[in-house]
N, C-alpha and C positions, 0 to 999 in steps of 0.2 A: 567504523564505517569502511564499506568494503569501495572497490573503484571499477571502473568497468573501462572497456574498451567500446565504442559500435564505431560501422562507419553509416554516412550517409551521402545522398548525393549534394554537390556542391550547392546547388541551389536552398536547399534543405538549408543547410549549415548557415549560408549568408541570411535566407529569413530570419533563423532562430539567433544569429550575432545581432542583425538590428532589433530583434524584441528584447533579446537580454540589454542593447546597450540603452533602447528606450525605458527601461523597466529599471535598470541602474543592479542588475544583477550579476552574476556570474551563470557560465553554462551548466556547471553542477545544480546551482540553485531553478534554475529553469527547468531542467530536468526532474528535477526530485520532486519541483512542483508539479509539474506535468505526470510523472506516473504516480504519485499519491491520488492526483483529479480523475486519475484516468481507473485505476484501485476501488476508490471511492465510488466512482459511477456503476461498476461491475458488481460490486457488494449490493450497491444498492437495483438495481436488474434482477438482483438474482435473489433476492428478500424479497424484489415485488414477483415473482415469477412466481414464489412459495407459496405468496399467499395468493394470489389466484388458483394455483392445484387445488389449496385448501378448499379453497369454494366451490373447486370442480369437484372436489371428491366429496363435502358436507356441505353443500349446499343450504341456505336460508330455508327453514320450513315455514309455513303459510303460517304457523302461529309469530313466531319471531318477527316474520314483516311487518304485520299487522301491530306486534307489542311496538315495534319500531316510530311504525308511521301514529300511532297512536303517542307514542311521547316529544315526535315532531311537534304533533298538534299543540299539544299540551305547549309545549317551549314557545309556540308561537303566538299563543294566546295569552303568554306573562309577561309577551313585550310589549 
């Protein structure tokens, strides 16, 4: 496990000491949690970004909707 230095400004610092001391953590641990969340949300941004290209670039053809909206149907008439 590697260590880092950052600075922030004072107020910054005292928020994140009252969450870490309400949360019962340490500042390593609030951190690590905070950029894995923050990781995680950019992965996932950028997976959903993909698959929107995909659909700009191969777009649904008029058969596919149609098979689609047709097995909607279907699934809702077995409930």
């Amino acid at each position: 496990m590697a260590k880092i230095a950052i600075s922030l400004p004072d107020e910054v610092l005292e928020s994140i000491e009252r969450e870490c001391k309400a949360r019962g953590e340490t500042r390593s641990e609030f951190f690590r949690k905070a950029v894995e969340a923050f990781l995680r949300r950019e992965r996932e941004r950028e997976a959903e970004e993909q698959y929107i290209r995909g659909y700009q670039l191969y777009p649904e053809t008029a058969e596919e909707i149609a098979l689609a909206e047709a097995i909607e149907r279907e699934q809702d008439k077995a409930k």
